[in-house]
Structure formats: C-alpha cells, structure tokens
C-alpha positions in Angstrom: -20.2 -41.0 20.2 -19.2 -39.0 16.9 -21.3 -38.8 14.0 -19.6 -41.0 11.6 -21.0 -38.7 8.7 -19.4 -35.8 9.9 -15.5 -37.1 9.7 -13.7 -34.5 8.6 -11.3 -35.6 5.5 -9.6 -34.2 2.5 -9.8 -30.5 3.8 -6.6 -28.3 4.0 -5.4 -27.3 7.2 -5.3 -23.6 8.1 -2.3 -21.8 7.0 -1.1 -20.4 10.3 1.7 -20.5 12.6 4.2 -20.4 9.9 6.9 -17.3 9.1 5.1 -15.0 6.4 8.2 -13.4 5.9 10.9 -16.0 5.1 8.1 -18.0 3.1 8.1 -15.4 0.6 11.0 -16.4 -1.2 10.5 -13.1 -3.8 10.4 -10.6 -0.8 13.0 -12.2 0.9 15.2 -12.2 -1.4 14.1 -8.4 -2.9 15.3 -7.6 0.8 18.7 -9.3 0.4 19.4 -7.5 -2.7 18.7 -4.1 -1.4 20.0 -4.3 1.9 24.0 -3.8 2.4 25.8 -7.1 3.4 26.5 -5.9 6.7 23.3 -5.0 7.7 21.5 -8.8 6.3 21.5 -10.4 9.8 19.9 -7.9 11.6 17.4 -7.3 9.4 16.9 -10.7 8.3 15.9 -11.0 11.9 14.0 -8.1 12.2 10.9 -9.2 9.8 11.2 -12.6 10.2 10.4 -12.1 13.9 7.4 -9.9 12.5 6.5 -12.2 10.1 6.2 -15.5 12.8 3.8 -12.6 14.5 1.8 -12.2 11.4 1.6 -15.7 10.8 0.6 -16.8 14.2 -3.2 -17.7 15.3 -2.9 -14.5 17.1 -2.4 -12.2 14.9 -5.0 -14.0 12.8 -7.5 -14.0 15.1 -6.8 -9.8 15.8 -7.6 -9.4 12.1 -11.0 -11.1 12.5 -12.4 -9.4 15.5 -10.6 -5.7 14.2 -13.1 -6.3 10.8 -16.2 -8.1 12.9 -16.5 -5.3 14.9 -16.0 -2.1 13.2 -15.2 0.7 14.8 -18.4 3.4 16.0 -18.6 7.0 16.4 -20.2 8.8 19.3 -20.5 12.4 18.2 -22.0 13.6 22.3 -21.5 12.0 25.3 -24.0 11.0 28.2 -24.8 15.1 29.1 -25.1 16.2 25.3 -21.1 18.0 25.0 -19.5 17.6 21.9 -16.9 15.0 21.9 -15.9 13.7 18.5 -14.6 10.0 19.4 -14.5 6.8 17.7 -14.3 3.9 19.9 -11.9 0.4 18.1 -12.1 -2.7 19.1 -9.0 -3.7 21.3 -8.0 -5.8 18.6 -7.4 -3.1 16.2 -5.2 -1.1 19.0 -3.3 -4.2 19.4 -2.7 -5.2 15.8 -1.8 -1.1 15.1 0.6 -0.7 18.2 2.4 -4.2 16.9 2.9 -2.0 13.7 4.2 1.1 15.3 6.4 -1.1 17.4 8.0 -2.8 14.4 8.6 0.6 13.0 6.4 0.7 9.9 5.9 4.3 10.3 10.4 4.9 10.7 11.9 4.6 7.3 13.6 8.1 7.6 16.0 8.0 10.9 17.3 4.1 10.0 19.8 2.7 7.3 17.8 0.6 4.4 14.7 2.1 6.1 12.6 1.9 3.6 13.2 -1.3 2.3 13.1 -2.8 5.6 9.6 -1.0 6.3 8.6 -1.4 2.8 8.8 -5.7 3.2 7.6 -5.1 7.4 4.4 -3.3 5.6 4.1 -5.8 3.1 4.6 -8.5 5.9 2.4 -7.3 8.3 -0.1 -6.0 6.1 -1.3 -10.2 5.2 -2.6 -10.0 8.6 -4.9 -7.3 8.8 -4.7 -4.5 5.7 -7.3 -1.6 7.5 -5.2 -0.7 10.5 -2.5 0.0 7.4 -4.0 3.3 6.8 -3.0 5.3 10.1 0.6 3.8 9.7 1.0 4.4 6.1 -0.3 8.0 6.7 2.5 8.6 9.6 4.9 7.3 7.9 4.1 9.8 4.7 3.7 13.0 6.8 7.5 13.4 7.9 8.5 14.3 4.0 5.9 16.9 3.8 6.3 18.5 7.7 9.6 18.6 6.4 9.2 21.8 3.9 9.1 23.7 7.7 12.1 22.6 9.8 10.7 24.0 12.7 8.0 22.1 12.9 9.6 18.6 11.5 11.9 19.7 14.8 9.2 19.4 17.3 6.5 16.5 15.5 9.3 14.0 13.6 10.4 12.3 16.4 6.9 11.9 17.6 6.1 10.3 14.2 8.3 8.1 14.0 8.4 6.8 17.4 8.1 3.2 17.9 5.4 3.4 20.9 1.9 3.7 20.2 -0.2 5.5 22.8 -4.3 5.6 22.0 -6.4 8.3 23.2 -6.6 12.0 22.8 -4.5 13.9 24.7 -1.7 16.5 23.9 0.7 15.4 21.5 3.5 16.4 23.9 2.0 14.0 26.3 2.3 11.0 24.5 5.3 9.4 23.6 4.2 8.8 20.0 1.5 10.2 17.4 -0.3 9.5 14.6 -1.4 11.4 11.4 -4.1 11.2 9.2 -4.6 13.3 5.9 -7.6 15.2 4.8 -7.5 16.5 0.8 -10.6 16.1 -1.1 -14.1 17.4 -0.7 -17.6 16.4 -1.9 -17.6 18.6 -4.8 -14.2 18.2 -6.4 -12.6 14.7 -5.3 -9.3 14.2 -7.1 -9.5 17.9 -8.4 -8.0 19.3 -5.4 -7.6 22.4 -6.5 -11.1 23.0 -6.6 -11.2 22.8 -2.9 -13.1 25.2 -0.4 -12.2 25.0 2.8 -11.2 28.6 3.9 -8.4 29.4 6.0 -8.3 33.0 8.0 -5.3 33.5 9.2 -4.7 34.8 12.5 -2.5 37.4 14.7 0.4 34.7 15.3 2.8 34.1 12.2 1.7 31.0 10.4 -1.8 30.5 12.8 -5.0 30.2 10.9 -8.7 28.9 11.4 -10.1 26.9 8.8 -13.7 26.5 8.0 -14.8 23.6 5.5 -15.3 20.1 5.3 -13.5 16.8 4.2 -15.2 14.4 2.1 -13.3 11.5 2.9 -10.8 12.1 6.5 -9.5 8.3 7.4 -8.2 7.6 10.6 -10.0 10.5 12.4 -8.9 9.4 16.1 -5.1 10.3 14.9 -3.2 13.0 16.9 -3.0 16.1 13.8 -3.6 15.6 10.1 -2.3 17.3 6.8 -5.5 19.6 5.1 -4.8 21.4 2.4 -7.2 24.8 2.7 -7.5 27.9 0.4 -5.9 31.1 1.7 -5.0 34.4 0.3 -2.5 33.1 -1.7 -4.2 30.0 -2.9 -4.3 26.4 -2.0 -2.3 25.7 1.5 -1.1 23.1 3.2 -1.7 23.1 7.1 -1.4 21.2 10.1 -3.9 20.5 12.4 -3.9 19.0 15.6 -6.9 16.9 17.2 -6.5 18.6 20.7 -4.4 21.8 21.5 -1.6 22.6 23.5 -3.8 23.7 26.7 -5.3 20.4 26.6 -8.5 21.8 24.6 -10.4 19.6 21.6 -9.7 21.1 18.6 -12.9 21.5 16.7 -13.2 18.3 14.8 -16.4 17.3 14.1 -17.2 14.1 12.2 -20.2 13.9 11.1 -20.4 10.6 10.3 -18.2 7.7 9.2 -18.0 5.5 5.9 -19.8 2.7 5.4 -17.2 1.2 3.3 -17.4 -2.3 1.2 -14.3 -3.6 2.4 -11.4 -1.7 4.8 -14.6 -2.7 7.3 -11.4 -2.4 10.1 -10.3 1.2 9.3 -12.8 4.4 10.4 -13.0 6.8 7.0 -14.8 9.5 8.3 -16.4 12.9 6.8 -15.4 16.0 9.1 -16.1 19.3 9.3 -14.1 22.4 10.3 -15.6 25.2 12.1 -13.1 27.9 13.1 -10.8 24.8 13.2 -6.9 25.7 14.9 -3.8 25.0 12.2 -1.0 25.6 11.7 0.6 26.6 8.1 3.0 24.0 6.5 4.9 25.7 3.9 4.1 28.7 2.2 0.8 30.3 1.3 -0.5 29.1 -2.8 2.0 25.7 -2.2 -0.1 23.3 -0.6 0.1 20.9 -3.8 4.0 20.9 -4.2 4.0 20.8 -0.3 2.3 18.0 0.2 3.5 16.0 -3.1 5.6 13.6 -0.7 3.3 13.0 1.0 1.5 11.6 -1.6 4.2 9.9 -3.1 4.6 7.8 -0.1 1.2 6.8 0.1 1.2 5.6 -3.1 4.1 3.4 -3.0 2.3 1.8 0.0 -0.6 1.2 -2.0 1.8 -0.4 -4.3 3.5 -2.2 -1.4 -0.5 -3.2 -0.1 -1.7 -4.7 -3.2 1.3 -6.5 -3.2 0.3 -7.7 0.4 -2.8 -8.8 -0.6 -1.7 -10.7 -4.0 0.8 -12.6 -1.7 -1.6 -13.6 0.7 -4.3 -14.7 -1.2 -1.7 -16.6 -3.7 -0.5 -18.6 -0.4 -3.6 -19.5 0.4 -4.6 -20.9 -3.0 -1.2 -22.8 -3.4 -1.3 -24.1 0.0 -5.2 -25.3 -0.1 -4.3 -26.9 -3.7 -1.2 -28.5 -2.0 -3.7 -31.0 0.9 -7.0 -31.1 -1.3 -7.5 -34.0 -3.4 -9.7 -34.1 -6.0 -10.1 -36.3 -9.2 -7.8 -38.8 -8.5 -4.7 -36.6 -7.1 -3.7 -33.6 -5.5 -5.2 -30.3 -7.0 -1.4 -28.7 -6.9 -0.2 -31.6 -9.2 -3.7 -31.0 -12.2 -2.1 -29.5 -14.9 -4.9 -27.0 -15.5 -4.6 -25.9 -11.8 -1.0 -25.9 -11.8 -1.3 -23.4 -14.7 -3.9 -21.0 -12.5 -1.4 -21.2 -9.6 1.9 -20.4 -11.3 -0.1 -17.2 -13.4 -1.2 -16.2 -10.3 2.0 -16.8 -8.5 4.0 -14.6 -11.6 1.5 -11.9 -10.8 2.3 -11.6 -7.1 5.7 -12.0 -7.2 6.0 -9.1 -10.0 4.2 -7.1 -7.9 6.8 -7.1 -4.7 9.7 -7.1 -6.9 8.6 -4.1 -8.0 7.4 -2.7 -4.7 10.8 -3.4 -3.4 12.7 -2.0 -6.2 10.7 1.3 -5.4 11.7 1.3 -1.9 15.3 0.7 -2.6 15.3 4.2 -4.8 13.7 5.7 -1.8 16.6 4.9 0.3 19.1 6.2 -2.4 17.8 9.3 -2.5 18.0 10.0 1.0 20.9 8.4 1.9 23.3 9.8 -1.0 20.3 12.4 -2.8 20.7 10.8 -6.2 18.6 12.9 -8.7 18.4 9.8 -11.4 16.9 7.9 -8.4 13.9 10.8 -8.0 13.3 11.2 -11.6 12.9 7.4 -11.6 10.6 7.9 -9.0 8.5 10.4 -10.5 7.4 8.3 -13.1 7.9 4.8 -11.4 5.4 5.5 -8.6 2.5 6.1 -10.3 3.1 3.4 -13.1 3.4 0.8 -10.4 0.4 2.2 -8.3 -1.9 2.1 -11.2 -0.4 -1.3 -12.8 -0.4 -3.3 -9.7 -3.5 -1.9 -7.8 -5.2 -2.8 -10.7 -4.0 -6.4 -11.0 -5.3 -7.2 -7.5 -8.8 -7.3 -7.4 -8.6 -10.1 -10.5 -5.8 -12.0 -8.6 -7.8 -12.5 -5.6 -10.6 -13.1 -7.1 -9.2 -16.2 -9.0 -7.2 -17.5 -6.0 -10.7 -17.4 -4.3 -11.8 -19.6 -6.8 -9.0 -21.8 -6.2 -10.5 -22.7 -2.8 -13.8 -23.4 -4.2 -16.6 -22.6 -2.1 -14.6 -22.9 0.9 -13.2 -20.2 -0.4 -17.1 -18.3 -0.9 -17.3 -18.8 2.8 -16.3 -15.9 5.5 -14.2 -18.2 7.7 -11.8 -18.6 5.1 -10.8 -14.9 5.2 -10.6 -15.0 1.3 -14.0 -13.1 0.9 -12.1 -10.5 3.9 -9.3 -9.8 1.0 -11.6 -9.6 -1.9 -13.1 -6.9 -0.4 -10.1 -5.0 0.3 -8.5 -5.7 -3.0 -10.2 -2.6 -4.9 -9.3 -0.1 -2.2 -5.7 0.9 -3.3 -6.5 1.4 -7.1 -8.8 4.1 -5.5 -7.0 5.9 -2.8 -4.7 8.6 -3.4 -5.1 8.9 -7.3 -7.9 6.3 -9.1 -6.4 4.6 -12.6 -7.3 7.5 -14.8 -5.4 10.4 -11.9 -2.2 8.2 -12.0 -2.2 7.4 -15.6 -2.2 11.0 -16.5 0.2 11.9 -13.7 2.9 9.4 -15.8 1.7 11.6 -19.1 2.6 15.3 -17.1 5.7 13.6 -16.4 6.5 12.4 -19.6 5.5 16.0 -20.9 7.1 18.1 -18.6 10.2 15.9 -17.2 12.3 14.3 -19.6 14.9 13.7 -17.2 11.9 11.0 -15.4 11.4 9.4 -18.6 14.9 9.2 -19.5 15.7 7.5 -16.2 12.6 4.8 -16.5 14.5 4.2 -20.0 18.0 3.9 -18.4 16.3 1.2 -15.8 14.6 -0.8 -18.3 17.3 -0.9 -20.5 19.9 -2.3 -18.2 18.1 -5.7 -18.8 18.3 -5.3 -22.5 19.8 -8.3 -24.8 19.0 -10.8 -21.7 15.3 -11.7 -23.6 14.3 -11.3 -27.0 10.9 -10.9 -25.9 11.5 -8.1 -23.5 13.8 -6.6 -25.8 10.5 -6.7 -28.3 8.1 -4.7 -26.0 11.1 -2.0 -25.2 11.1 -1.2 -28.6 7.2 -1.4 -29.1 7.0 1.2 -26.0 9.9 3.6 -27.4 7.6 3.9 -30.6 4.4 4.4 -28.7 6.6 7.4 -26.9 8.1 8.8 -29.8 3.8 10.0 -30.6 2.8 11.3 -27.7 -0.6 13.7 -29.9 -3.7 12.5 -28.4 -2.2 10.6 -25.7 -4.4 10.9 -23.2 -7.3 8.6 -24.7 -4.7 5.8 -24.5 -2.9 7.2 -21.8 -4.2 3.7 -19.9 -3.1 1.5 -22.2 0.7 3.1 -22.8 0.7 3.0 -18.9 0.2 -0.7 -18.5 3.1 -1.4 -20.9 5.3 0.8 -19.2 4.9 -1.1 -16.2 4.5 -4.3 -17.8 8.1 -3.8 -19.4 9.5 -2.7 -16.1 8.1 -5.7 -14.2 9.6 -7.9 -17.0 12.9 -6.1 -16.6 13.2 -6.4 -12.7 12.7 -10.1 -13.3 14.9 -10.9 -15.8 17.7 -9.6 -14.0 16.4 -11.1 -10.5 13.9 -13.4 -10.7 14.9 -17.5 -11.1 15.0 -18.6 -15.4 11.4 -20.3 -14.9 9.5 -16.9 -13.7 11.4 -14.6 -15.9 10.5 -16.9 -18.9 7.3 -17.3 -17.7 6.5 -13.8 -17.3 8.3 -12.6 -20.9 6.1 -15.3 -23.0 2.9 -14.2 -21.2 2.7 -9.6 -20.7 5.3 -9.1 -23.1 5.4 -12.2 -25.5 1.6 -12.2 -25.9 1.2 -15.6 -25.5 -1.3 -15.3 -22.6 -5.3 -15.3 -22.4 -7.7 -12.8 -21.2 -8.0 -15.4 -18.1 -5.7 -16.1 -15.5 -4.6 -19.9 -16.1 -3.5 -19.5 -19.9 0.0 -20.0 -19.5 2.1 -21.6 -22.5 2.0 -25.3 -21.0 5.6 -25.7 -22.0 6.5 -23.6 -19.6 8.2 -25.3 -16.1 5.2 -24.1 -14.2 5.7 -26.5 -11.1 8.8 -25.3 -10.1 7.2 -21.4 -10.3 4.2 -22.8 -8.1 6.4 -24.5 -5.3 8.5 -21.2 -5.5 5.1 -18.9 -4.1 4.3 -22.1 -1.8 4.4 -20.8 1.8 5.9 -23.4 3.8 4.3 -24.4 7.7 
C-alpha cells in the first residue's frame, strides 16, 4: 500500500515531449521574416521536426548520460603504443550525428542556410549544448579552407556532409568529417600573436611539420583542425589532419583533457605537436586574416548558444511557475513573479532576435555579396557576442531561482545550464577581446560603424525612448580619446540600442515597450524582476510560455 505521506501534489510536470521549435514564438517568427516566402514550408518543417526531437524524452535523456559520463582519454593502449583516443559515451555520438544529420554544420551549399542552421543550432542546442562545439567548429572551417580553393575543393563537401561517421580513419574513407580549432597557447591566450608553435616547412609546396603545443584543443577526436603556427614569414594558418593519407596517426598527442566546470559533455583537450604533418592554408605571415572567418562564425554561434541557453532556462521557469501553486494561486499569476518572468522572457527573446538578425546578414552576403551587410557584420558580431554572452549567466541563474530548490537540485537540469552559461562569454574572445575588437573597428572601419548606424536608425521616430539612447550613443562616439577604459560600457549600449531597434520594428507592442522603458528608458533595477508594473507583463510572459 502507498505511503500516504509521500502523495505527490502541486509539482510541475516535466517539460518534455513538446515542439522546442514552434514554442518559441520569437525564433519562429525571426525565421519567417528572414526566410523567402517560397521557401517557409519546407523549412517550417524542417526544424519543427528537429525541434519535436529536441523536445522528446529522448533526446533529454541523451543530454543526461552525454554530461554523466564524460568523455576519458587513453593516451597507450594494452602493449604501451601511442594511440591518442578519447572514448564518448554513445549518447554523445548519437546526440552529435542527430546534429550533423540536420545539417547544423551546412549553411554554405543551401538557400537561407544560415538562418535555417542558425534557429536548428539554437533549437537543438536546448538539448544538450557540449556536443555544439564539434558542429559549430565544422561549420566555421569552410570560410577559412576557403582562402585555398584547392583544398576547399577536396575537404568542403566532406564538411558539410550530413552523415556523421565516428572513428579515426582517413578522411577520404568517411563519408563526412569533423574539425576542431587549435589557436592559443599557455603563455599568450587571446594574444595569438605571441604564439610559438614552429612550423618547418618541407620539400612538397605548402607541406610543413609543426612543433608546439595547444593550450586549449576542443574536440580532439575530430578528423583535421585549423592551428595557426609561426613560419618564416610569421604567424600561419595550417591544416592538419588527425590520421594521414596512408592510413598513418598523425602525431597528436594530448596530454591530458580539461577538467572543465561546465561543457562536462564536450572533451577540451591540451595537445602537443611533435614533427606534426600540415598542410598550409593561405599564405605564409596571414594566419590571423586567414582564419578571421573562422572566428567570426564561431562567435555568432556563441551568440546563437547563449541564446539557446536563455530560451531554455526561461521555458522552464515559465512553465514550472505555470502548475506550482503557492500562496493562494498560481506562481505565473503573483505579480512579483510575473514581473521576474516577463524580464527574464524580454532578455531571451532579445537575444534570438538578434542572433537571427545576424544570421540573416550572413546569408546576404553570400547569396548577393553585399558589402553594407559585412561591414554590419564586423561590428555586429562582436557587440552581440559580448552583450548577450554576458547576459546569460544572470538569466539562468534567476530562472533557477524561479524553480526554487527544485530548481538547486541536478534532476532538474537547471544546475546542467548554469554551468554552461559562462562558457560562451569566454570562448573565442572573453568581454574585454570583443569589446576592443568593436573599438579597432570603430577606429579603423568607418564604413562598419556607418552601417550599425544605418541599421539602428531605420527604427528611428517609432520610440521616443529609443530614439533617446541613439542620440546618447552618437555623442559617446563623437569622443572616442581614452575609449578603451570605457570601451565595456559604450559596448553594452551599442548592443542594448540594437536589441531595442530589432524589436521595435519586430517584436509585438508589449515587448518592444517593455524593453524601451527598461535598457534604454532606465526605468529598470540592478535585479532582474524590476520592471515598470504598468507595463502588460502577462501577455509578454504567456508569449515565452512553451506550450506541451
């Protein structure tokens, strides 16, 4: 007979088996605005099918065994020989060949392809982030490999191939590969340039052997990665391959991997090259401009993963507020807690908006090359990357609190996402490298600055508030001496301002105005929850609620 103290009442049921993708109204929509008519349908259908997967009690329960047990190195095998390998949990091969299979690492070959991978990475990205790496990495190489035709020719299609093959063998072997990036090293970090990994080149045009080590090499079961190495004419960018042609193991050796505080999924490995195969991408001394794409891309989907993160956690607090009672009602319909909810909800949906929008100028400028597009990129990127990275880590936090201390607890997956939420303000670029990225470019390329001007503006007249902070931010860039020591704070306005614009042309009357009087209006507090309460906050808060 059941204890009759241990009924189970006024919990929330799990959020699962429900369509992550259509629930999001903002990305949803986001999609249908960037996405010619003609091609809605079909990829309407595309990431809503993904998104059931995400949502499912599979893909859920992937996620949990792909961080609870993390992946191990074994640097010998049973007779003592070198072998270099790092053994995953099936879970994490299933949830990263779902990925490659829904083509998050193919925006270049595909109309809309970036928007339509942008919201599939965002998507897909709620149900396990770690496995994200390897994809967003494969994804970013094909920009970069592209500097050398010849050998975009013969590794593109591999890239963005939509099988995923584990195991190291031959890249011509497999019918798709993955690619992982090594840049910094123990003693410089972000300072790339102070690199010293050597590269010797050797009797064959463009082969070298490199000799060096990587500080931080994620991924390191992927088929080649992008180093950048110093030869004779300065810092290079090469390619190399895991195992060679003949069928040989390229010599790879990690010495050990990351013991990392979230990302728990993901091997981050430290590697060192020893007369190490590769093959030059680009020209001797242009390893930086070379690789720049590369880093662009990865950026965006650090944008595009605190995004993910922000969405999921805000569904979770709006739907566990939406079943728990508490003092006499449901927590959804508390004033106080309605306030949290629709702050938090503003946050995330700022966030995607302006992933999206991001994406969207990626597809211009490959589909018609628009130069106004890539100068709006220059500066857009890392505005939004160090705006919205750095919003994360206080959103989820607070939507923890939301659940209480079911929330505290692991089986909640809350605690999973708090840990993850600091990761993307700190790869590729921490707050202080992207804010004084935006500086070079407002320095050096006035065409970027005038094009972030000419987006902002096209909302101007629609808000008086937002009309208020465009004008603040032109004075704070008409004085640009001694920038640097408030290089943060002119940053956060500049995406604050973009954010605001992006939603007052897009977003539904009670966001926009939500959002204006709070970041640009100023009537906000320090705390997430200090809305103006004359604000229609319920209708923002059923807005993010995900509906099973």
């Amino acid at each position: 007979m059941a204890d009759s103290t241990h009924t189970v009442t006024n919990q929330a049921p799990p959020l699962v088996g429900y369509d992550v993708y259509s629930a999001d109204r903002a990305l949803a929509e986001a999609v249908e605005r960037h996405v010619a008519p003609e091609l809605r349908d079909e990829v309407r259908e595309e990431l809503s099918a993904l998104g059931q997967t995400a949502g499912s009690a599979q893909a859920q329960e992937w996620g949990t065994q792909a961080n609870e047990n993390p992946p191990k190195l074994r640097t010998h095998d049973r007779y003592g020989n070198r072998i270099d390998e790092v053994d995953f949990h099936p879970a994490w091969h299933r949830l990263l060949g779902h990925g490659v299979s829904a083509g998050l690492v193919n925006a270049w070959g595909r109309p809309a392809g970036h928007v339509r991978r942008a919201a599939g990475f965002l998507v897909w990205t709620q149900a396990e982030a770690g496995h994200g790496c390897p994809l967003s990495m494969t994804h970013a190489s094909v920009p970069a490999l592209r500097t050398d035709p010849a050998l975009a020719a013969v590794w593109e299609p591999r890239l963005t191939s939509t099988v995923y093959e584990e195991g190291l063998r031959p890249a011509a072997e497999k019918a798709g590969s993955l690619f992982g990036m090594g840049m910094t090293e123990k003693q410089g970090g972000s300072d790339v340039r102070a690199n010293t990994t050597r590269a010797e080149p050797l009797a064959a045009d463009g082969e070298y052997v490199l000799t060096g080590h990587k500080w931080f090499c994620s991924a390191p079961m992927s088929d080649g990665f992008l180093v950048l190495a110093q030869a004779a004419g300065g810092l290079t960018c090469f390619l190399v391959p895991r195992v060679l042609q003949d069928g040989t193991r390229n010599v790879f050796r990690i010495q050990r991997l990351k013991d990392k505080l979230g990302n728990r999924s993901n091997a981050s490995s430290e590697v060192e090259f020893d007369g190490t195969w590769a093959r030059r991408v680009g020209d001797e001394g242009r390893g930086v401009p070379t690789i720049i794409e590369m880093v662009a891309a990865t950026r965006l989907d650090c944008v595009l993963g605190s995004a993910a993160l922000m969405r999921q956690a805000v569904a979770q607090a709006v739907h566990h507020a939406t079943y728990r009672s508490a003092f006499g009602g449901l927590l959804v319909d508390k004033p106080l807690m309605r306030n949290v909810l629709a702050d938090l909800a503003l946050e995330s949906e700022a966030a995607t908006t302006l992933g999206l929008r991001l994406a969207a100028a990626e597809d211009s400028v490959q589909s018609t090359g628009s130069e106004e597009e890539r100068a709006f990129l220059r500066i857009a990127v890392p505005t939004a990357k160090y705006w919205v990275t750095k919003r994360c880590t206080p959103l989820v936090a607070e939507a923890l609190e939301c659940l209480g201390g079911n929330g505290y607890v692991e089986e909640s997956g809350m605690p999973r996402l708090l840990r993850e939420s600091p990761l993307n303000s700190i790869w590729e670029g921490s707050g202080n490298v992207q804010a004084l990225d935006v500086l070079r470019a407002l320095q050096r390329e006035p065409q970027a600055l005038n094009a972030f001007l000419q987006e902002v503006g096209t909302a101007r007249g629609a808000d008086h508030r937002l009309d208020a902070a465009i004008k603040d931010l032109l004075t704070e860039l008409a004085d640009l001496d001694g920038v640097e020591a408030r290089a943060r704070r002119l940053v956060e306005r500049m995406a604050l301002v973009l954010q605001g614009s992006l939603l007052v042309r897009w977003a539904p009357p009670e966001v926009a105005d939500a959002f204006c009087a709070s970041r640009l209006g100023g009537d906000w507090g320090a705390a997430f929850g200090t809305l103006p309460h004359s604000l229609d906050l319920a209708s923002v808060v059923e807005r993010a609620r995900a509906v099973v």
